[in-house]
C-alpha positions in Angstrom: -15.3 -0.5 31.9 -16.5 -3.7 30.0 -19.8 -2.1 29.3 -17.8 0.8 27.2 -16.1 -1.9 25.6 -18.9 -3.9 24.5 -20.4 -0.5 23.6 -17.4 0.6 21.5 -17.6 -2.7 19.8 -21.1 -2.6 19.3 -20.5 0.9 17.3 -17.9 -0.8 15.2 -19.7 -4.1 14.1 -22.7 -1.4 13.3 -19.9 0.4 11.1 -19.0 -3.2 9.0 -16.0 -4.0 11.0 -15.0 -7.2 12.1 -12.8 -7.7 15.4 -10.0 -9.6 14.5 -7.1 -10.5 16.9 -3.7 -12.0 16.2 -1.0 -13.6 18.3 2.5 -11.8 17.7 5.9 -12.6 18.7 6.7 -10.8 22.1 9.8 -9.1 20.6 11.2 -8.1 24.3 11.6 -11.6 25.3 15.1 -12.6 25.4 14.8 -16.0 23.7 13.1 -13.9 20.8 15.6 -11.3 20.5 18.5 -14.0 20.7 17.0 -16.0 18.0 16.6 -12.6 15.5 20.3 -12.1 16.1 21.1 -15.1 14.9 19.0 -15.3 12.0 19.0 -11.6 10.7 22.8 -12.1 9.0 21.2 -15.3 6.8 18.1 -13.4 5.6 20.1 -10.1 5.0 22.7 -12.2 3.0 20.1 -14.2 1.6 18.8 -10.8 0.0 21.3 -9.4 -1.0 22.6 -12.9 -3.3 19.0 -13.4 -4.3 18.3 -10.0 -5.7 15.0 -9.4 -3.2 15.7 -5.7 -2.4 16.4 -4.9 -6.1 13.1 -7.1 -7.4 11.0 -5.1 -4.4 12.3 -2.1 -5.8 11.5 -2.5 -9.7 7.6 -4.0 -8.4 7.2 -0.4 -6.4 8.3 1.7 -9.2 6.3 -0.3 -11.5 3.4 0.2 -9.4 3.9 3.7 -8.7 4.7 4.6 -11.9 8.0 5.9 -11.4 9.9 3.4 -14.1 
């Protein structure tokens, strides 16, 4: 099996790709999903008084054209 991987990566590099991995957050650990609980009130709160949503919207519709 590691030859068709070396193989498939072979293919890709030839294509101009570039295998990139990245370390993310294992969202079915507890400790994660406690710690998300906790902070998703404060960031929802904190864009709702800082206008975040509404500022997100207005740079979409600017940028596809739909002012």
């Amino acid at each position: 099996m590691g030859n068709r991987v070396a193989e498939h990566r072979a293919r890709m590099k030839a294509r101009g790709y570039k295998e990139v991995r990245y370390w993310v957050p294992d969202v079915t650990d507890p400790a994660f999903v406690r710690r998300i609980s906790e902070q998703a009130p404060a960031l929802n709160e904190a864009d709702r008084s800082e206008g975040t949503a509404d500022f997100l919207d207005e740079v979409q519709a600017e940028t596809l054209g739909e002012q």
